[in-house]
N, CA, C and O of each residue as an XYZ file, in Angstrom:
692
protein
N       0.839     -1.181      0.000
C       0.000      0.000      0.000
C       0.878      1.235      0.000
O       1.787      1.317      0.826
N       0.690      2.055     -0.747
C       1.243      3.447     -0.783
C       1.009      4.096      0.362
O      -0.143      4.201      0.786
N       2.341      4.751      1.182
C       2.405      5.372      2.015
C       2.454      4.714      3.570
O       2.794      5.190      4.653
N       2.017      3.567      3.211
C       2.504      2.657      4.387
C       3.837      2.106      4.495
O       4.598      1.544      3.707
N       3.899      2.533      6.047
C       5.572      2.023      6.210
C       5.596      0.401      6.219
O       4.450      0.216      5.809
N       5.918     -0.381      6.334
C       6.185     -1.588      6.245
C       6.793     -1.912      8.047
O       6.478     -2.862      8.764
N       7.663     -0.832      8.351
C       8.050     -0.904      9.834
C       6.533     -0.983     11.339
O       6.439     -1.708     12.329
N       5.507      0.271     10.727
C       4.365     -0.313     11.240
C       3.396     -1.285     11.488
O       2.662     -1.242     12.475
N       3.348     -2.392     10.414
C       3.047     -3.395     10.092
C       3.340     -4.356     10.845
O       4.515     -4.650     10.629
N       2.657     -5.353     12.032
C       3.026     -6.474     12.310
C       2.149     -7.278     13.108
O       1.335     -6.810     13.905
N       2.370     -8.780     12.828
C       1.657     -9.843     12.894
C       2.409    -10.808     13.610
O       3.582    -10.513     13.835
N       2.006    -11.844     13.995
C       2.648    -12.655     14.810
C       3.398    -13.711     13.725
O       2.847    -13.981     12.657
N       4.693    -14.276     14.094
C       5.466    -15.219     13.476
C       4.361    -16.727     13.750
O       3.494    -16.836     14.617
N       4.674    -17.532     12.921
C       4.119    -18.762     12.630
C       3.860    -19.383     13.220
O       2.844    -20.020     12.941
N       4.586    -19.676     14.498
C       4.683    -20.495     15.766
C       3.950    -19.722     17.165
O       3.737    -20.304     18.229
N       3.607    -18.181     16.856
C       2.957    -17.761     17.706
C       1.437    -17.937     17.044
O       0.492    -18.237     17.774
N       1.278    -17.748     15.731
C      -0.008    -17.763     15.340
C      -0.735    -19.367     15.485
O      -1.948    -19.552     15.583
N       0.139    -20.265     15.475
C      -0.460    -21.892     15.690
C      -0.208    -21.924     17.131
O      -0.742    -22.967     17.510
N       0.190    -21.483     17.885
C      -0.370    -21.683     19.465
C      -1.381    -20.560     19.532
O      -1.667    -20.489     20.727
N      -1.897    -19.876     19.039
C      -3.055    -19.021     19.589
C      -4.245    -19.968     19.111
O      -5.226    -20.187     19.823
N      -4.055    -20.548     17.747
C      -5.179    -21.479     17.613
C      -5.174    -22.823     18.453
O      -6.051    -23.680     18.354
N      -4.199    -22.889     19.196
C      -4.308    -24.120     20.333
C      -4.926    -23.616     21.781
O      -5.593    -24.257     22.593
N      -4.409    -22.054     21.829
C      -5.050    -21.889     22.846
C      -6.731    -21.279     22.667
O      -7.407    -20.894     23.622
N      -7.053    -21.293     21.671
C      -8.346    -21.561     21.504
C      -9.057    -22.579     21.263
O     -10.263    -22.518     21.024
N      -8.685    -23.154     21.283
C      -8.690    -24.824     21.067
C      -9.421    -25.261     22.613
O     -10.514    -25.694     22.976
N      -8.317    -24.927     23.166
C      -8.229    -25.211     24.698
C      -9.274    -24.839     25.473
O      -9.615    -25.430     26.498
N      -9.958    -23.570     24.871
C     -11.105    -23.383     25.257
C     -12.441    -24.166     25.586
O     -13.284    -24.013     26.470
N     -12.318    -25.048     24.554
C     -13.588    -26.149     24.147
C     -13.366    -27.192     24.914
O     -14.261    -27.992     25.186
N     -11.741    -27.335     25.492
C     -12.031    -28.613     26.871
C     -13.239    -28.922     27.380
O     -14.063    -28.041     27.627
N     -13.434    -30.008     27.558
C     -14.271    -30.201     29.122
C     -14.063    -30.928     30.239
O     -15.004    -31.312     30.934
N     -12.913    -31.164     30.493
C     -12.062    -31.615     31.526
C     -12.062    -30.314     32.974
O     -11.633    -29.169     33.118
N     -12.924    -31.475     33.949
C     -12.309    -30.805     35.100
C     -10.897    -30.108     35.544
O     -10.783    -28.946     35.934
N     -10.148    -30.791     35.443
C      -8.709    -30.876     36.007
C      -7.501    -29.743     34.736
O      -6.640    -28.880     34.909
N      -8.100    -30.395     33.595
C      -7.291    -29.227     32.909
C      -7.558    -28.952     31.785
O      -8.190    -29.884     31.287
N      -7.375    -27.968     30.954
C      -7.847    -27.578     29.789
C      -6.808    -27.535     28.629
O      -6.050    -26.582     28.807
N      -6.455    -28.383     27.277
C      -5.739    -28.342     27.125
C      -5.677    -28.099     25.345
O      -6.204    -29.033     24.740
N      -5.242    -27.242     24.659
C      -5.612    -27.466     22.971
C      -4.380    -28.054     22.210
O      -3.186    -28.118     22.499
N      -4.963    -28.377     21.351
C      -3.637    -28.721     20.310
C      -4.188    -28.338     18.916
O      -5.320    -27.855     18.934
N      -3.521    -28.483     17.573
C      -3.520    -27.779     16.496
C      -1.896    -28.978     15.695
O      -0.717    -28.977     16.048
N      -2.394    -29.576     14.903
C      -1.214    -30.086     13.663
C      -1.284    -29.534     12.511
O      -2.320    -29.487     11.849
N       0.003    -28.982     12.103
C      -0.214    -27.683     11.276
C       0.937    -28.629      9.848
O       1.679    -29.594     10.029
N       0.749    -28.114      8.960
C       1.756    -28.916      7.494
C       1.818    -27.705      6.834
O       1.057    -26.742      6.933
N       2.707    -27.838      6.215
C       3.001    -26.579      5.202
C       2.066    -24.782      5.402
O       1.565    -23.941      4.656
N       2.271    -24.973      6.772
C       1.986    -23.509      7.569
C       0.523    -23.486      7.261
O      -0.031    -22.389      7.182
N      -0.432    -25.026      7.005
C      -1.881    -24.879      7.439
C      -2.456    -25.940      8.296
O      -2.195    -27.127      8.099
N      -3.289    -25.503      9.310
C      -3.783    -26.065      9.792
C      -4.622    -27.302      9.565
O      -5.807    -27.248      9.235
N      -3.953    -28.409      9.759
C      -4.696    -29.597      9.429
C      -5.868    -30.215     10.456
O      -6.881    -30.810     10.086
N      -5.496    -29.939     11.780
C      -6.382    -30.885     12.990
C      -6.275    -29.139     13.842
O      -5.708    -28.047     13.800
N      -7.626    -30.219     14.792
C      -7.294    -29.440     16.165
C      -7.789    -30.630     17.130
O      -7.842    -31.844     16.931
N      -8.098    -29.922     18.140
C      -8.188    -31.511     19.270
C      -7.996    -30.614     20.557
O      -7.131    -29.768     20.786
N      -9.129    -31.075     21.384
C      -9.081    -30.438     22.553
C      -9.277    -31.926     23.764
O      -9.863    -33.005     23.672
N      -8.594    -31.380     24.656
C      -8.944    -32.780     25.930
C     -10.458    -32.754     26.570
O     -11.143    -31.733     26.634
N     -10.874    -34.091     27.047
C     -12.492    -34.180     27.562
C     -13.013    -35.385     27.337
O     -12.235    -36.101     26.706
N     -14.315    -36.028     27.687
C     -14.543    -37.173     27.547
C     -14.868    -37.176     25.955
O     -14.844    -36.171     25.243
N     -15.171    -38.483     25.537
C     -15.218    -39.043     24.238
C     -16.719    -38.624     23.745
O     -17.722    -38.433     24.432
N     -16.543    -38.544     22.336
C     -18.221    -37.993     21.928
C     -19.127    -38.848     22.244
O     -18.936    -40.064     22.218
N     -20.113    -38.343     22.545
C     -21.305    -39.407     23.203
C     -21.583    -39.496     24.822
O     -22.619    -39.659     25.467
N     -20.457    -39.351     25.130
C     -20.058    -39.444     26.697
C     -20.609    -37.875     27.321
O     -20.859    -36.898     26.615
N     -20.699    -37.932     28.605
C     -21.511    -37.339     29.197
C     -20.228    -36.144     29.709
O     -19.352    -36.548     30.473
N     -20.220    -35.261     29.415
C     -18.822    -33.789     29.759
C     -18.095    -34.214     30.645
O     -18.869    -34.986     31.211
N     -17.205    -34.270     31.158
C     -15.919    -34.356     32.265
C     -17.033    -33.103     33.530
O     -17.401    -33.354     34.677
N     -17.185    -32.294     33.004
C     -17.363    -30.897     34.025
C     -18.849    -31.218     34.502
O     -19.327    -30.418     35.306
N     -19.654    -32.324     34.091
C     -20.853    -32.861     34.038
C     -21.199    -34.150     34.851
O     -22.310    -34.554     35.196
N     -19.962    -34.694     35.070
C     -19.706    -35.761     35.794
C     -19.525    -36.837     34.906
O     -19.759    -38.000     35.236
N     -19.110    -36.499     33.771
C     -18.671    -38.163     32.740
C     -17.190    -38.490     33.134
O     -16.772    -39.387     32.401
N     -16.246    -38.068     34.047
C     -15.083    -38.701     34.688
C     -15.333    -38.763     35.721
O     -15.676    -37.714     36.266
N     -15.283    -40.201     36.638
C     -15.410    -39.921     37.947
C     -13.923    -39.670     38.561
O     -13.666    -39.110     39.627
N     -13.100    -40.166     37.719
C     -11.446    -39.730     37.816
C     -11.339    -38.367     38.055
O     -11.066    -38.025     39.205
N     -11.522    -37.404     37.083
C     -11.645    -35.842     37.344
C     -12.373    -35.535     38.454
O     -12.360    -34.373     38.861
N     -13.072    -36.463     39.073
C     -14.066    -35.716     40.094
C     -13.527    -35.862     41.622
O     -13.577    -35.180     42.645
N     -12.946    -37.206     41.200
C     -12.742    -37.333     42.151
C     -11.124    -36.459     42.921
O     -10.802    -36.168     44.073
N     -10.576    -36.325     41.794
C      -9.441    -35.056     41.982
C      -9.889    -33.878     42.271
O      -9.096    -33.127     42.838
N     -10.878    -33.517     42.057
C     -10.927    -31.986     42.232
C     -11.601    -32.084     43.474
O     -11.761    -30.997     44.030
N     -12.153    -33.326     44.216
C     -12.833    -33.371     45.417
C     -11.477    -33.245     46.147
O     -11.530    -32.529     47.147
N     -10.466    -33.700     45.907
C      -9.416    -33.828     46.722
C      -9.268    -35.476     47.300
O      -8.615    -35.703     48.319
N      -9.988    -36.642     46.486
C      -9.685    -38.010     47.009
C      -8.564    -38.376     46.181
O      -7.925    -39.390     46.462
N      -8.288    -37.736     45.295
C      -6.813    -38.282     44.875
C      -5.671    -37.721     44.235
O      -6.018    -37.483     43.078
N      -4.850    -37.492     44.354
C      -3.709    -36.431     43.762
C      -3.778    -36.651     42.395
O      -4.317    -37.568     41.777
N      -2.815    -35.152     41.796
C      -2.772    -35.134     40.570
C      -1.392    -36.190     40.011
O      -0.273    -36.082     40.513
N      -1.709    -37.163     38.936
C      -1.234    -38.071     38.679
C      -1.345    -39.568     39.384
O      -0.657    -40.568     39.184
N      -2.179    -39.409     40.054
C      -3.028    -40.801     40.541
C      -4.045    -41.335     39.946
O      -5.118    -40.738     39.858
N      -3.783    -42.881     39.315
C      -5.509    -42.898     38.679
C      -5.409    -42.832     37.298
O      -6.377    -42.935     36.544
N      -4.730    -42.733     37.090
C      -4.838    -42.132     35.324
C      -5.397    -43.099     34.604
O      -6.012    -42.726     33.605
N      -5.342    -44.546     34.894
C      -5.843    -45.489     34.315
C      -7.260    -45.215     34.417
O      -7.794    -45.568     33.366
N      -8.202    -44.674     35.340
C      -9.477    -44.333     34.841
C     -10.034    -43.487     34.681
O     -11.242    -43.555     34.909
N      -9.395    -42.118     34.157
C      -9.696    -41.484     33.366
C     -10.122    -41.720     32.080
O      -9.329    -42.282     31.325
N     -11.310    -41.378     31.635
C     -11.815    -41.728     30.279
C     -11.690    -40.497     29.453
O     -12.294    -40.418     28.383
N     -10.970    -39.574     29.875
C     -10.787    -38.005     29.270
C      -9.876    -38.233     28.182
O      -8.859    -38.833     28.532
N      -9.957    -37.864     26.695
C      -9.001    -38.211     25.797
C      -8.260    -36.859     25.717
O      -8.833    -35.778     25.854
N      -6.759    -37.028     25.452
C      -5.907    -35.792     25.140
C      -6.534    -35.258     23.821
O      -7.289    -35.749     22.982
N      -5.704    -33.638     24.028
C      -5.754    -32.806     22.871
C      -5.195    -33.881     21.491
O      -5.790    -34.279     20.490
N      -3.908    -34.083     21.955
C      -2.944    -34.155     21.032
C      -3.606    -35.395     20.790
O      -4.071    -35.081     19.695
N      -4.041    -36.662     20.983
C      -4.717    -37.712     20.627
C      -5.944    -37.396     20.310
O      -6.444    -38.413     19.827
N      -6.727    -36.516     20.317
C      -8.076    -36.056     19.846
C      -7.809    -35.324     18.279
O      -8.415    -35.553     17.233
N      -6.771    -34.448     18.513
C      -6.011    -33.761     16.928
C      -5.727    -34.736     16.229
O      -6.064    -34.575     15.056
N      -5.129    -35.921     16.501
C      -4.538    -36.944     15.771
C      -5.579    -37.822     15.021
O      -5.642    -38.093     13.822
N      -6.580    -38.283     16.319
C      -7.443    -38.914     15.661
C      -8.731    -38.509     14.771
O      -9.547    -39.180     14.139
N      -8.542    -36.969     15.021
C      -9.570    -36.321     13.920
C      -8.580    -35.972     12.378
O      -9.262    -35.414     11.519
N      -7.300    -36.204     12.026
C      -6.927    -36.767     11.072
C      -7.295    -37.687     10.402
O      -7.448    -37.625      9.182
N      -7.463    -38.536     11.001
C      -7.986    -40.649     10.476
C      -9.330    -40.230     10.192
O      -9.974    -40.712      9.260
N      -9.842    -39.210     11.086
C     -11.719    -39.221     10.715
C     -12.007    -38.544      9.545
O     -12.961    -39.052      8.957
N     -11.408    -37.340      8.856
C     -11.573    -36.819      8.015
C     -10.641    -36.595      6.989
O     -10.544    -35.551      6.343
N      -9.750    -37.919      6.818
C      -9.085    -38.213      5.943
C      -7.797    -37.448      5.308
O      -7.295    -37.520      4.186
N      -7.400    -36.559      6.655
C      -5.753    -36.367      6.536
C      -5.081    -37.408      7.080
O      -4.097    -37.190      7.787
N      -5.487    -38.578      6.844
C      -4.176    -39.647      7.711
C      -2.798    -39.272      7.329
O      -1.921    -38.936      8.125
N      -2.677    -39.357      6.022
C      -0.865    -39.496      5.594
C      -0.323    -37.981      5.760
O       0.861    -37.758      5.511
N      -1.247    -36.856      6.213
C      -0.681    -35.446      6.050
C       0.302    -35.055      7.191
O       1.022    -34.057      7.149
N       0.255    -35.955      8.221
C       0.846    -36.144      9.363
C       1.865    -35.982      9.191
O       2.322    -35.022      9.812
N       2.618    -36.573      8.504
C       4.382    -37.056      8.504
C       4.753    -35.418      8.154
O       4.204    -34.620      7.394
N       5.669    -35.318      8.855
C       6.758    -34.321      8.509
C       5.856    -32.553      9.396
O       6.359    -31.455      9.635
N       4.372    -33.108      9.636
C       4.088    -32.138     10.497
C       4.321    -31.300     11.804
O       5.399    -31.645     12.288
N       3.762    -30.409     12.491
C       3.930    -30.078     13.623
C       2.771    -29.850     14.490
O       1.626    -29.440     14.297
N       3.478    -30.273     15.573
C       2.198    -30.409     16.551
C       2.227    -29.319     17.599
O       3.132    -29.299     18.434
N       1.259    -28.405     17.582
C       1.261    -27.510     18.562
C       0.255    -27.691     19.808
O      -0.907    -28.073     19.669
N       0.752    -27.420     20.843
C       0.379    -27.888     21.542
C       0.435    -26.746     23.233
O       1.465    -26.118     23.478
N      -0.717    -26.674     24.128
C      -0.820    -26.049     24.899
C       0.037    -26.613     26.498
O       0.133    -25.889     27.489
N       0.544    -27.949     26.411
C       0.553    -28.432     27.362
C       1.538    -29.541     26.566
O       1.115    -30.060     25.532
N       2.752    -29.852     27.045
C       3.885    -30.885     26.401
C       3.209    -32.373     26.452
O       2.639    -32.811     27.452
N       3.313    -32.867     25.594
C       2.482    -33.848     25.459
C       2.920    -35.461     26.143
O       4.008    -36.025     26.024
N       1.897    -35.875     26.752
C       2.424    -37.389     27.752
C       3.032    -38.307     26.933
O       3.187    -38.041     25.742
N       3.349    -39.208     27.336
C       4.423    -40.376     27.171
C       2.914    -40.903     25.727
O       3.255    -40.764     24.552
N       1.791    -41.314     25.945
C       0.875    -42.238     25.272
C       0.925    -41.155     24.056
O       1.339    -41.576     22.976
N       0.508    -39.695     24.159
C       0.129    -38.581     22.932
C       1.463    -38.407     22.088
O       1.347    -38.024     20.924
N       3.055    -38.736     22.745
C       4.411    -38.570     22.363
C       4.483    -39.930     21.196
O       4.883    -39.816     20.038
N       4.063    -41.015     21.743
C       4.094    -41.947     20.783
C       3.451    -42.171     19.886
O       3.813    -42.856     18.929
N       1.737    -41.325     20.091
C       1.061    -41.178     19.250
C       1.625    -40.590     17.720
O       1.640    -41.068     16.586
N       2.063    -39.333     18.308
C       2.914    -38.366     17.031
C       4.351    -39.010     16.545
O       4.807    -38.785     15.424
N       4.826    -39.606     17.249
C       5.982    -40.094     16.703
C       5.218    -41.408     15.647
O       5.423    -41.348     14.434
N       4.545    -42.297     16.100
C       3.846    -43.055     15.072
C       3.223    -42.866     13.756
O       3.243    -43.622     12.785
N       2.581    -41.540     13.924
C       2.258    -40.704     12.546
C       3.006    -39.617     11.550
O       2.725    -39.033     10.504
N       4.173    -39.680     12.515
C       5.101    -39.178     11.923
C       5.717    -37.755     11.807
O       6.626    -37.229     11.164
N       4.520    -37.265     13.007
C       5.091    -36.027     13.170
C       6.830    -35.384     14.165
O       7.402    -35.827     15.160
N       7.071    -34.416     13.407
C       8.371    -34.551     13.303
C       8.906    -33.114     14.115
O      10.076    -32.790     14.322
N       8.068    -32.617     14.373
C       8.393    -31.225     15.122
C       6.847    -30.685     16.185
O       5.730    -30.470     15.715
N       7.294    -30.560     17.867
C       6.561    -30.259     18.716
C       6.691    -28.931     19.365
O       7.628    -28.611     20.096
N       5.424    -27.990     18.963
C       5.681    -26.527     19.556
C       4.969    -26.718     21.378
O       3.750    -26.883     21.334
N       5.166    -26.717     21.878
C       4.833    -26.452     23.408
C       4.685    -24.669     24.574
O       5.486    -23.736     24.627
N       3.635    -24.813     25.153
C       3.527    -23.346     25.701
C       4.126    -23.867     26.919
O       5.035    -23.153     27.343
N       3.842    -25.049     27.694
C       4.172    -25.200     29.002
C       4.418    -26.852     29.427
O       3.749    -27.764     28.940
N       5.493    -27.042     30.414
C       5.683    -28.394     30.410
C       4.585    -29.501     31.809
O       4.390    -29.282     33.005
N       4.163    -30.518     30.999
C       3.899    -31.428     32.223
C       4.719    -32.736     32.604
O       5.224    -33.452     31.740
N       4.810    -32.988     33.958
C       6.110    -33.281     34.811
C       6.239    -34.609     34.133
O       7.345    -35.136     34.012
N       4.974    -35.252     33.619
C       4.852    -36.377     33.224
C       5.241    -37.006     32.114
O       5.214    -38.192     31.786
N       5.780    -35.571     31.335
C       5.284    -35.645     29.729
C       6.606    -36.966     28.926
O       7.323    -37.799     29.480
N       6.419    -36.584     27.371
C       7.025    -37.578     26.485
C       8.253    -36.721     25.793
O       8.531    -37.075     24.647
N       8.916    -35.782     26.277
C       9.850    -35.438     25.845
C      10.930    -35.860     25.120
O      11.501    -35.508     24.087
N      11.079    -36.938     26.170
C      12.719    -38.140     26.512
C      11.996    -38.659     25.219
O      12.177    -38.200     24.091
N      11.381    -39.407     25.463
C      10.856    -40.088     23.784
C      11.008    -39.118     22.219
O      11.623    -39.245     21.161
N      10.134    -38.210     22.776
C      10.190    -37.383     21.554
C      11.430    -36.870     20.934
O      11.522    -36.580     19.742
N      12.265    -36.784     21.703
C      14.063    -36.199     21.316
C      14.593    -37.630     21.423
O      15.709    -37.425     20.948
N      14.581    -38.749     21.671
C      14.976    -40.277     21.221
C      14.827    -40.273     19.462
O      15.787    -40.299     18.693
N      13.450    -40.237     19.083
C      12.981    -40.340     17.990
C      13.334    -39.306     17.054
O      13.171    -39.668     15.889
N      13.809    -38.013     17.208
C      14.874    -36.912     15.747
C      13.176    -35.722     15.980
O      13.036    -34.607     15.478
N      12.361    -36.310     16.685
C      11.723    -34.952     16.791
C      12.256    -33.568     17.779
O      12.598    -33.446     18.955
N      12.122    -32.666     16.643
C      12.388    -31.386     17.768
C      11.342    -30.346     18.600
O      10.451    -29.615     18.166
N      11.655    -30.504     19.494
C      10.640    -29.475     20.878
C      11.422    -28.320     20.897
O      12.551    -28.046     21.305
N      10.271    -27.555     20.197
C      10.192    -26.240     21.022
C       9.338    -25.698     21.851
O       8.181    -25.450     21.514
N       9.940    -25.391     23.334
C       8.989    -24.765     24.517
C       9.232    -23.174     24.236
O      10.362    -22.688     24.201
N       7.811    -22.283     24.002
C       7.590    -21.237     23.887
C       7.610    -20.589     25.316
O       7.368    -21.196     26.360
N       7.932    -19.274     25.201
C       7.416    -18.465     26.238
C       5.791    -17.720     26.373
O       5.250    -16.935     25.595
N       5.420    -18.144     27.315
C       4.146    -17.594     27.400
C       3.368    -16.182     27.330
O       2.209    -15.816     27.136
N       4.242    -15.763     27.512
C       4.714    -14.192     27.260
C       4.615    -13.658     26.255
O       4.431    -12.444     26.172
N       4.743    -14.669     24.969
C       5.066    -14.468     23.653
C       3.521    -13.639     22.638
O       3.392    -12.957     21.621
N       2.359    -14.416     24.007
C       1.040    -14.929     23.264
C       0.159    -13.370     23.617
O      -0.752    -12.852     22.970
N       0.776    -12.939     24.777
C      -0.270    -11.650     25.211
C      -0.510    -10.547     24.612
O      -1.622    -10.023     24.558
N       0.697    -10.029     24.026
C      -0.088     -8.494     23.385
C      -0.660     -9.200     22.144
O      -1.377     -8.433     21.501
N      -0.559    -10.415     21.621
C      -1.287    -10.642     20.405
C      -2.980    -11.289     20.662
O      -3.908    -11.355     19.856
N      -2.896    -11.809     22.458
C      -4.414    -12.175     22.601
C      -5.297    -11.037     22.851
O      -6.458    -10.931     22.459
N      -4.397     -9.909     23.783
C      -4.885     -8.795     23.535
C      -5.479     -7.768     22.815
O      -6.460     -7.074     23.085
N      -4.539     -7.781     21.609
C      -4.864     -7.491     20.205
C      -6.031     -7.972     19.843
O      -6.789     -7.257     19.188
N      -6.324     -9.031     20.136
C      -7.492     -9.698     19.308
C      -9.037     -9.202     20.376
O     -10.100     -9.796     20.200
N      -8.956     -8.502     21.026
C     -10.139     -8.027     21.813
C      -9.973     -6.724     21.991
O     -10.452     -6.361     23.065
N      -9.379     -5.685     21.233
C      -9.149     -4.321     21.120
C      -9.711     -4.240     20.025
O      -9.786     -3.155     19.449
């Protein structure tokens, strides 16, 4: 445009703009305990998204369809106790498997997975199985699949959170 500086002009880099769509993502949780988005992105477009919560059909996490979540937030069992009955599916396994549903299976390979929350040991093998090859992260969990994910030639990058505010801001001005 004539007369526009080009120095005024600016937008968020690539890796900030695919975690803002994770952290909107994250929004649509329905998990008691935590809210979490993800977003698999290929050739700088968005292929999946995937948010954590019980399975379709199933009755909301925040509704009482986990008695696992419930029973954590009552305080009968710590965080990372139990996990075996949790019926809450991850972001990053909800993104993945809405690939297979709408027929990006093979778009996977060589993708990136963005992600609100570093992804567990089960969602780490998930992506390494489909072939994704690069993990953006806002924040780490103690539990997560890192060690795996850097075994396998994938690279993690943990963002600063910091990164995301004057641009979420932006978006409500």
């Amino acid at each position: 445009m004539k007369g526009t500086s080009t120095t005024d002009f600016d937008r968020p880099d690539w890796d900030t703009y695919f975690m803002i769509q994770a952290f909107l993502a994250k929004l649509r949780a329905n998990c008691l305990t935590r809210q979490i988005g993800a977003v698999i992105v290929k050739n700088y477009r968005q292929i999946s998204t995937g948010y954590n919560g019980t399975p379709s059909g199933f009755t909301n996490c925040y509704e009482g369809g986990c008695k696992r979540c419930s029973d954590r937030v009552k305080g009968a069992i710590k965080s990372g106790e139990g996990l075996e009955r949790c019926i809450c599916v991850h972001a990053e396994a909800n993104a993945i498997m809405q690939c297979v549903m709408f027929g990006n299976a093979g778009s996977t390979k060589n993708a990136t997975l963005y992600s609100t929350l570093s992804p567990c040991i089960e969602c780490s093998k998930m992506a390494i199985t489909v072939g994704i090859d690069r993990v953006v992260i806002l924040t780490r969990y103690a539990e997560d699949g890192t060690a795996i994910l850097k075994q396998a030639g994938v690279k993690i990058l943990e963002m600063d959170p910091s990164k995301l505010e004057s641009w979420i801001e932006k978006m409500f001005k």
